[in-house]
C-alpha positions as CSV (number, residue, x, y, z in Angstrom):
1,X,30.0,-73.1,-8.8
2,X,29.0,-70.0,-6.6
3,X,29.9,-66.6,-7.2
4,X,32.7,-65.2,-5.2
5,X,30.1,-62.2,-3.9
6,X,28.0,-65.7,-3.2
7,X,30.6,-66.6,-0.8
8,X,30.9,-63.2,1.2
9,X,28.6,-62.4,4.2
10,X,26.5,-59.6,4.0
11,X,28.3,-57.3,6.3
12,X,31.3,-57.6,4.1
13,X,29.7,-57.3,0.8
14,X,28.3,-53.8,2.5
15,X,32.0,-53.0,4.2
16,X,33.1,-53.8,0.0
17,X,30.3,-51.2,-1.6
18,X,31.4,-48.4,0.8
19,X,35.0,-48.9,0.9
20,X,35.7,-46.1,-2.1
21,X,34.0,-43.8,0.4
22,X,36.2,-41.7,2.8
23,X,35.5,-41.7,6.6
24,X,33.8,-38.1,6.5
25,X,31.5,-39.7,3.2
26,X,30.6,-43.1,5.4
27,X,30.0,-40.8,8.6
28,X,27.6,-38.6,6.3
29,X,25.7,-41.9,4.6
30,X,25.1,-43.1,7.9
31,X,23.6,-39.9,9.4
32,X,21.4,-39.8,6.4
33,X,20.1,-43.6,7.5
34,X,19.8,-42.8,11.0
35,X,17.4,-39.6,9.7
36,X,15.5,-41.5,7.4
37,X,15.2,-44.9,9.4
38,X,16.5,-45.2,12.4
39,X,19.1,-47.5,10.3
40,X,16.0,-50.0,9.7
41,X,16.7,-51.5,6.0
42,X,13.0,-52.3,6.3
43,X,11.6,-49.4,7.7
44,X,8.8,-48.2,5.1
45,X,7.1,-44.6,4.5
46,X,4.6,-45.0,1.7
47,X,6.6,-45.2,-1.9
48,X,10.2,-45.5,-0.1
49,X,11.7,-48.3,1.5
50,X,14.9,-49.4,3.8
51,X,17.7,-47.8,5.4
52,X,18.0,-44.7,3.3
53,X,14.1,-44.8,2.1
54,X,15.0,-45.4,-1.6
55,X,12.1,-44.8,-3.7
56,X,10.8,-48.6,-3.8
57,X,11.3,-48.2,-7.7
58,X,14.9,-47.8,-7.4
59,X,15.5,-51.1,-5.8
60,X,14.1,-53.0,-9.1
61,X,12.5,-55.6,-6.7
62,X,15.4,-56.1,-4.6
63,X,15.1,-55.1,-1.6
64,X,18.4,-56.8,0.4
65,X,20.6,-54.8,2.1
66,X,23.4,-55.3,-0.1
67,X,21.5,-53.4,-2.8
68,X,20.0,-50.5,-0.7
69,X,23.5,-49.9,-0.2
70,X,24.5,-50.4,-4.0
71,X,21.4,-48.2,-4.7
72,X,21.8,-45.2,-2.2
73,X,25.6,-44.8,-3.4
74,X,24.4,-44.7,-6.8
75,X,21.5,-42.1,-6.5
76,X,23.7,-40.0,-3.9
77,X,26.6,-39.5,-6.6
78,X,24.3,-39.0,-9.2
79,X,22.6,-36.5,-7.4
80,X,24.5,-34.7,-5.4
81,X,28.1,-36.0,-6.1
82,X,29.3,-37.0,-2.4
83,X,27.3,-38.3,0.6
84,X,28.6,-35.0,2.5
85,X,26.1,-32.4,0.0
86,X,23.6,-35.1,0.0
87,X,23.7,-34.4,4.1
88,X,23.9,-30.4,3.6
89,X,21.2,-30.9,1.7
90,X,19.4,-32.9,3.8
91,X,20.1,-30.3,6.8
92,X,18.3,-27.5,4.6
93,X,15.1,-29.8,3.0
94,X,15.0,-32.3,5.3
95,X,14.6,-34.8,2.4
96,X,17.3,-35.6,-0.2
């Protein structure tokens, strides 16, 4: 018996994570990736990894797209409470 996340594509697993987000959150979260990556989700800069170089300890080992995305909302809302002051900040540091 597979899992009914088993059964989804990738692309819709990701389109699922970031569907709480609203259209100026998802336009800010993918600014950030095109900052930090170029978009890659394997794009590499010494301790951080992927699309929105997560600190490679954050990803626990898995490193799938699916759970950089599960990841990076995570740490953003923790952090800075919304993808949009993530992106201020960002504009200031030029890290987040």
């Amino acid at each position: 018996m597979t899992s009914h996340a088993a059964t989804l594509s990738v692309a819709q697993q990701i389109k699922n994570i970031n569907a709480p987000l609203s259209a100026k959150n998802k336009a800010a979260k993918f600014w950030i990736a095109m900052h930090e990556s170029g978009g890659s989700y394997t794009a590499r800069n010494g301790n951080c990894y992927g699309r929105y170089q997560l600190l490679i300890t954050y990803l626990h080992g898995n490193y799938s797209a699916v759970n950089q995305e599960k990841v990076a909302n995570e740490y953003v809302k923790g952090r800075y409470g919304s993808w949009i002051k993530a992106k201020k900040f960002w504009q200031i540091h030029h890290w987040y």
